[in-house]
C-alpha positions as CSV (number, residue, x, y, z in Angstrom):
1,X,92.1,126.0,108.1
2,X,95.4,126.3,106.2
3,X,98.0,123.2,105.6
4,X,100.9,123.3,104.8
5,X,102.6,121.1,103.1
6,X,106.1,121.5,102.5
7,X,107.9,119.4,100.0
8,X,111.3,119.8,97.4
9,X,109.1,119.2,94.7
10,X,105.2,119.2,93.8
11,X,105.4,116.9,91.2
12,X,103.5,113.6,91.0
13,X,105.9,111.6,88.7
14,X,107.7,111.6,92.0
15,X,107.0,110.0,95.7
16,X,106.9,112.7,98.0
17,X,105.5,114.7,95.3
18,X,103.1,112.0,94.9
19,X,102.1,111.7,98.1
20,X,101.2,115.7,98.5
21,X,99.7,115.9,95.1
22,X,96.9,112.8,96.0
23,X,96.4,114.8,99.4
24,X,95.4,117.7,97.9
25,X,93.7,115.8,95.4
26,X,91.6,114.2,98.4
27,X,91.2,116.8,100.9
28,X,91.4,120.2,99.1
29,X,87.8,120.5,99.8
30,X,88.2,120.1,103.7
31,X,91.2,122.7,104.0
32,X,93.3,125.5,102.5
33,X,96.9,123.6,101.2
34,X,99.7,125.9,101.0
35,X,102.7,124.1,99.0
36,X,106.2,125.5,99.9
37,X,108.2,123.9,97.2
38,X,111.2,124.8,94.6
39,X,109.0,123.2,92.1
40,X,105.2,123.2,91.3
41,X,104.3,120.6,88.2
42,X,100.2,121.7,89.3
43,X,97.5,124.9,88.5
44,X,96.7,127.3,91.6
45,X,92.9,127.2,92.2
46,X,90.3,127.0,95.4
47,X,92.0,125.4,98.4
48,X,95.7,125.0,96.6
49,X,97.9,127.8,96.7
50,X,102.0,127.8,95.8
51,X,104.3,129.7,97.6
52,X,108.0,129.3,95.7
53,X,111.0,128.4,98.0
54,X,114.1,129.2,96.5
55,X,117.1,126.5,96.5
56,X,120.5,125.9,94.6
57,X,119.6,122.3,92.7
58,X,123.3,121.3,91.7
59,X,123.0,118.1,94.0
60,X,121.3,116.9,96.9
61,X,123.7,118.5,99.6
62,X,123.0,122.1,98.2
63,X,118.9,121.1,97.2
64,X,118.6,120.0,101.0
65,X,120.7,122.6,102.5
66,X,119.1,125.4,100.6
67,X,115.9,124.6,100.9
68,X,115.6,124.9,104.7
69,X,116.1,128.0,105.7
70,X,114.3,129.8,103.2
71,X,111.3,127.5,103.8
72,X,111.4,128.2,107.5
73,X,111.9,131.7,106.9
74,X,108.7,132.0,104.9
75,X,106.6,129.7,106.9
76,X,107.6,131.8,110.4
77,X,106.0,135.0,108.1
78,X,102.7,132.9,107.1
79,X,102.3,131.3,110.0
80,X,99.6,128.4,108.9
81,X,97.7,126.8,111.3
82,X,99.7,123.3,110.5
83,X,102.6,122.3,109.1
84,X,103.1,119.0,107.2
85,X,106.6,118.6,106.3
86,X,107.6,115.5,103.9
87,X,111.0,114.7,105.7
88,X,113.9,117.4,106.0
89,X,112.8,120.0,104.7
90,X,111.8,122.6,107.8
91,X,112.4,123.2,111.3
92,X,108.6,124.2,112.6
93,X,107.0,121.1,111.6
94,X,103.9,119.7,113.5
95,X,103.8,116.7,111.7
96,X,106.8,114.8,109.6
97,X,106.3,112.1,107.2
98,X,109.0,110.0,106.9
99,X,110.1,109.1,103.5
100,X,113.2,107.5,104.1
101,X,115.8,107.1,107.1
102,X,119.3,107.8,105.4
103,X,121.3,106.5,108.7
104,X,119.5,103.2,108.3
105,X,120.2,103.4,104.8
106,X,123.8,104.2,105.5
107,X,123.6,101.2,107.9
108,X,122.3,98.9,105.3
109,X,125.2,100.3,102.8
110,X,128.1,99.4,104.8
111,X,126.3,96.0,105.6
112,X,126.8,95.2,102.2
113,X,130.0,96.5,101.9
114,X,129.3,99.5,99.7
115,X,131.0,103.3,100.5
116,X,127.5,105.1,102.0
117,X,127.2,108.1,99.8
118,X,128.5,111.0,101.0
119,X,125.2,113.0,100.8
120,X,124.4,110.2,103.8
121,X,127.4,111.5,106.2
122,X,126.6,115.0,105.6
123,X,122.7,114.9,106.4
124,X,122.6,112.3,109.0
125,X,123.0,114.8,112.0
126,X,120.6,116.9,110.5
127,X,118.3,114.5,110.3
128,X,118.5,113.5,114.0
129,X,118.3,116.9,114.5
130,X,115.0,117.4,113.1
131,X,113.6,114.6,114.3
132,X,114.1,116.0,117.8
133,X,112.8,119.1,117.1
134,X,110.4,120.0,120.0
135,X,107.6,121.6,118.5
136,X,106.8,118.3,116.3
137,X,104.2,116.3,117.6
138,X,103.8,113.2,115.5
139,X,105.3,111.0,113.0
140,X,103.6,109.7,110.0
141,X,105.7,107.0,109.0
142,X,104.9,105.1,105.6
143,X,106.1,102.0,106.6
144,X,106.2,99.6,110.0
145,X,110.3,99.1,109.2
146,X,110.6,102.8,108.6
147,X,108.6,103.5,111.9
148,X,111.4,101.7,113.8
149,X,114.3,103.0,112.2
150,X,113.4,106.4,113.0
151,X,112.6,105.4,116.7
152,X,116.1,103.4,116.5
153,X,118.8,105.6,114.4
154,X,116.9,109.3,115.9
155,X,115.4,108.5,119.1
156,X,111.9,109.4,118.3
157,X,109.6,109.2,121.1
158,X,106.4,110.9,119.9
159,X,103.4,109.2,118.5
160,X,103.3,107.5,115.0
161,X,100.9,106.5,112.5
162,X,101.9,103.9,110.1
163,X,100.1,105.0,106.7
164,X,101.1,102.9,104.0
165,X,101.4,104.8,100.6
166,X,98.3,104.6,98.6
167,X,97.8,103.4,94.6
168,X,96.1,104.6,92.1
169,X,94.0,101.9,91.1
170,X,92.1,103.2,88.2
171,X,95.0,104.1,86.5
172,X,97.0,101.0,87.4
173,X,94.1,97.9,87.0
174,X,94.6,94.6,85.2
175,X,95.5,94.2,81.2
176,X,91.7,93.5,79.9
177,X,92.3,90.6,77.4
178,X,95.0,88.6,75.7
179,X,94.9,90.9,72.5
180,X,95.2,94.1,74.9
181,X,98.2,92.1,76.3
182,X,99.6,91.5,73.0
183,X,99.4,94.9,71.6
184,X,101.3,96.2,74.8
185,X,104.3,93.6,74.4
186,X,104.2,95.0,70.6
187,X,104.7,98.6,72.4
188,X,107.4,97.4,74.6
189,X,108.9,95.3,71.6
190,X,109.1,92.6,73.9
191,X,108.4,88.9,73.0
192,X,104.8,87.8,72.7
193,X,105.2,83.9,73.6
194,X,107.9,84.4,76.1
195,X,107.4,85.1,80.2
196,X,108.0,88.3,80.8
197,X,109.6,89.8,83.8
198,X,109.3,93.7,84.7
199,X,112.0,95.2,86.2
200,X,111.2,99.0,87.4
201,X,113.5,101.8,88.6
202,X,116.7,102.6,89.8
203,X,118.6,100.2,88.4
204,X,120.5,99.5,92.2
205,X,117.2,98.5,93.5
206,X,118.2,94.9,92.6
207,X,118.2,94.9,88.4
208,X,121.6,92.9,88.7
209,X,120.6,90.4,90.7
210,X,117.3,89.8,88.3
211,X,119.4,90.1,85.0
212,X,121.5,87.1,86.3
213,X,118.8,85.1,86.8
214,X,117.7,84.8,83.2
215,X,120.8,81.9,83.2
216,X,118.6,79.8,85.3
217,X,115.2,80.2,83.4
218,X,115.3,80.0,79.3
219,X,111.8,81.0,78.9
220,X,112.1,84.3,80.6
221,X,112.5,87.7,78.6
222,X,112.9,90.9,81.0
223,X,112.3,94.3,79.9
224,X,113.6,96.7,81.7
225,X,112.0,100.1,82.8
226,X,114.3,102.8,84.4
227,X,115.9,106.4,84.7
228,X,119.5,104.7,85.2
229,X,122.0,104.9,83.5
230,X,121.7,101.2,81.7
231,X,125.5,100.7,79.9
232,X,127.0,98.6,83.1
233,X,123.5,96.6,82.6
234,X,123.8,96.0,79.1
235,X,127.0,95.3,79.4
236,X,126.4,92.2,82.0
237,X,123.5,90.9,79.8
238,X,126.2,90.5,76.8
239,X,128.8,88.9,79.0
240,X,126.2,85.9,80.4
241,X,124.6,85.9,76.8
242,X,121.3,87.3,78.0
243,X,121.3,90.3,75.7
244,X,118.7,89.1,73.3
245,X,116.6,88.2,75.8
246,X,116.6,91.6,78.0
247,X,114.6,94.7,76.3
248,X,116.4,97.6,77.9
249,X,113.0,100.3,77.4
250,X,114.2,103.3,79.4
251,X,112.3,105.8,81.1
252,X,108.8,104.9,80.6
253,X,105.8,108.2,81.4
254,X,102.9,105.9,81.0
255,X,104.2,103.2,83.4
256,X,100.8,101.2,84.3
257,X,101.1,100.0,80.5
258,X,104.7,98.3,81.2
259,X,102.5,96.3,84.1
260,X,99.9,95.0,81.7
261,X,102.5,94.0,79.1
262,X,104.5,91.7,82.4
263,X,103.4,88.1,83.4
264,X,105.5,89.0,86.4
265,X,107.4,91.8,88.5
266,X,110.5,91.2,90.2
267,X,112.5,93.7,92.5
268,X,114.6,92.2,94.9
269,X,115.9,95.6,96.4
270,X,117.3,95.3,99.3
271,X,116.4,99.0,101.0
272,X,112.8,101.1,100.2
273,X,111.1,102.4,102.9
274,X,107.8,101.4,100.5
275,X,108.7,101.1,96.9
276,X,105.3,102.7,95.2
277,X,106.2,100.0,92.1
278,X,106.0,97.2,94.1
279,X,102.1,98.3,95.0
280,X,101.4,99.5,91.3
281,X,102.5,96.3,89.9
282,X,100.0,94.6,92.6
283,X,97.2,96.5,91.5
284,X,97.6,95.5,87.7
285,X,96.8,91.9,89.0
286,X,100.6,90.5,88.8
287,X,102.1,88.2,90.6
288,X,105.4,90.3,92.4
289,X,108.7,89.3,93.7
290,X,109.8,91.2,96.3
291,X,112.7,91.5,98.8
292,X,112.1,91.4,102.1
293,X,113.4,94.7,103.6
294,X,111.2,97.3,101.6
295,X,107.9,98.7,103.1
296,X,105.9,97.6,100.6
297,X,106.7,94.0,101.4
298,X,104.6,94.7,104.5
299,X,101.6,94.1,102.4
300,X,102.6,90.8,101.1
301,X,101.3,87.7,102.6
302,X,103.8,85.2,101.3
303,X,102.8,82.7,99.1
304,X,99.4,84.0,99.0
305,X,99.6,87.7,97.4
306,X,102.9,87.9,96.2
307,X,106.0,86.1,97.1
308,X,109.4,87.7,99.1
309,X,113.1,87.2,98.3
310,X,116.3,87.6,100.5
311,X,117.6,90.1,98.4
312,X,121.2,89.4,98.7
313,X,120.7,85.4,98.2
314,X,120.9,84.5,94.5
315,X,119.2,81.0,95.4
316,X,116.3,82.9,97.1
317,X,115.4,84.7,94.3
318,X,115.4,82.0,91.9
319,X,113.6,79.8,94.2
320,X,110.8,82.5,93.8
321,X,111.0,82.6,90.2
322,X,110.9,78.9,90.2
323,X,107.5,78.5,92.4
324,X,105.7,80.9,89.4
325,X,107.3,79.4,86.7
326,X,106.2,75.7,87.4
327,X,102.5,76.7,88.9
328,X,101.0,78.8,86.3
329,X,97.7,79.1,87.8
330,X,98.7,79.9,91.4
331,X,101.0,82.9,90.1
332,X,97.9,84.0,88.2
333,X,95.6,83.9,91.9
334,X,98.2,85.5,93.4
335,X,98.2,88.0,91.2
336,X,94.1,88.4,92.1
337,X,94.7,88.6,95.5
338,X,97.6,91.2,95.2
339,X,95.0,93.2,93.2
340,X,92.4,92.5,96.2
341,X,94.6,93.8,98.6
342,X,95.7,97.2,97.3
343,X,92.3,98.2,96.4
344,X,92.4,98.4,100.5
345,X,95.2,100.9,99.9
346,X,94.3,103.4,97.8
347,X,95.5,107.3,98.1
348,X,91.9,107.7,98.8
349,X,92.2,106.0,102.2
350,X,95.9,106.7,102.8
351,X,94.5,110.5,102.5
352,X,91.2,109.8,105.3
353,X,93.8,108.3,107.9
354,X,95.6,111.4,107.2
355,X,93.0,114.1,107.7
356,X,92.3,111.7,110.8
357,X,96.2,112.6,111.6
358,X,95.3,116.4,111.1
359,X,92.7,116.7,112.9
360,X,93.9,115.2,115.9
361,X,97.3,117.7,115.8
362,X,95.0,120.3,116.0
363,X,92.4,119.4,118.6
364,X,96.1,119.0,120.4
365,X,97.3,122.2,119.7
366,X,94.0,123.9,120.6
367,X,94.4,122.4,124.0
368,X,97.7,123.9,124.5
């Protein structure tokens, strides 16, 4: 049987590059993956074979718009036996995952009184478009909330499976012992006898909105891991005299480490269809603070693994903060059980419930 899985980029430092590369990681041995990408951060070998699709990169709008009709145009000439497209990205899909849901994002956007991008205008009809195609037949979705904003914003009819993102949990596992702990903070030149806060990626997933929280909590040192552009962020830590007490790290390869170094992570973003951070920093045994309206916050039973924020309400946030800050010990069980629950989520499983996906597209298919 040949996959294939169709995707911008085959490249696990990113999520739907992620998500492919652990499929193929887990299933290679069942099937034949053919990856149509631009970009292909892997080695050829038995069942994993790269066919290049051609795309202008400037910007989204030209990435996007590129991409699909060259993809279709090699994928009508192969003609594999399933196709397993990761969002827009070709018009003969039999099944879509669904990474994101830019006119609920859009939604969200003008909610809060921020000008939707204009990548969002442009691709919104699109996407409807392709989630009406007719040959598709179902809908992996990563999420419950993303589930029904694709069913809401595109009118999708057609089964789903909600398959939550899985986590790597040998890589991203607990901090060992104090001095492990101690030599990571050293690394991250971060304050040994403070509490430290992790704050990880883009910096408009909610770093703001946990920078002015250090007011309220004296204790607290945050260091900050991110591909953002940081200056706007500096600049607010020196005008509420936070700056000494905010490490501003960067872009950080080896991220599990930045988890072990953290007593806790907060993200109070208010849109992510999952957030793959939010289950990473579970796994390392941490107690998290999430908002509300991402995927990942599906997983968390408040109070019990993990706490949730209203993203937008400053009190809520601190109120979370607060709870772990007076209660030592429960933030640490909470932490356990966080760890306890995504080693039920691992790209191990998320990969058998999607072979279980496959197979039942093609039993389908066969009968038609």
């Amino acid at each position: 049987m040949r996959i294939a899985l169709v995707v911008h980029d085959y490249d696990a430092s990113y999520g739907q590059g992620r998500y492919c590369v652990e499929l193929v990681r887990h299933l290679r041995g069942r099937a034949d993956f053919v990856v149509y990408s631009n970009t292909f951060a892997a080695k050829e070998g038995p069942g994993l074979r790269w066919r290049r699709v051609p795309a202008d990169r400037r910007n989204a709008v030209t990435t996007v718009f590129s991409f699909l009709p060259a993809a279709e145009a090699m994928i009508r000439r192969d003609k594999p036996d399933l196709i397993h497209c990761q969002g827009l990205t070709n018009w003969s899909a039999d099944i879509i995952t669904g990474h994101i849901c830019n006119a609920a994002r859009g939604r969200r956007l003008r909610t809060l009184a921020r000008r939707p991008h204009a990548f969002i205008r442009l691709v919104k009809p699109f996407e409807r478009a392709f989630y009406r195609q007719r040959r598709v037949r179902r809908l992996i979705a990563i999420s419950r909330s993303l589930e029904a904003e694709i069913r809401e914003e595109y009118g999708w009819t057609k089964p789903v499976d909600v398959i939550y993102h899985g986590t790597d949990t040998a890589q991203f596992h607990p901090v060992s012992d104090a001095a492990g702990r101690s030599a990571l903070r050293r690394r991250f030149k971060v304050p040994e006898d403070r509490w430290i806060w992790l704050f990880m990626g883009e910096a408009v997933k909610g770093l703001r909105e946990v920078i002015e929280q250090l007011e309220s909590f004296p204790q607290a040192h945050l260091l900050v891991v991110s591909r953002s552009e940081l200056g706007p962020y500096r600049g607010l830590a020196e005008s509420i005299r936070v700056d000494q007490r905010t490490t501003f790290h960067g872009y950080e390869p080896v991220s599990a480490e930045a988890f072990r170094a953290a007593d806790v992570f907060v993200y109070p973003n208010d849109y992510d269809p999952f957030g793959m951070v939010a289950a990473e920093a579970m796994a390392t045994g941490i107690p998290v603070v999430l908002g509300r309206a991402i995927g990942a916050a599906e997983l968390v039973d408040h109070g019990r693994n993990g706490l949730l924020c209203d993203q937008q309400d400053a009190a809520s946030i601190r109120e979370q903060l607060a709870r772990l800050a007076t209660d030592p010990a429960n933030a640490r069980a909470m932490g356990r059980a966080a760890r306890a629950t995504i080693e039920q989520h691992t790209w191990a499983v998320c990969a058998e419930e999607t072979w279980r996906v496959y197979e039942q597209v093609l039993r389908e298919k066969q009968a038609t």
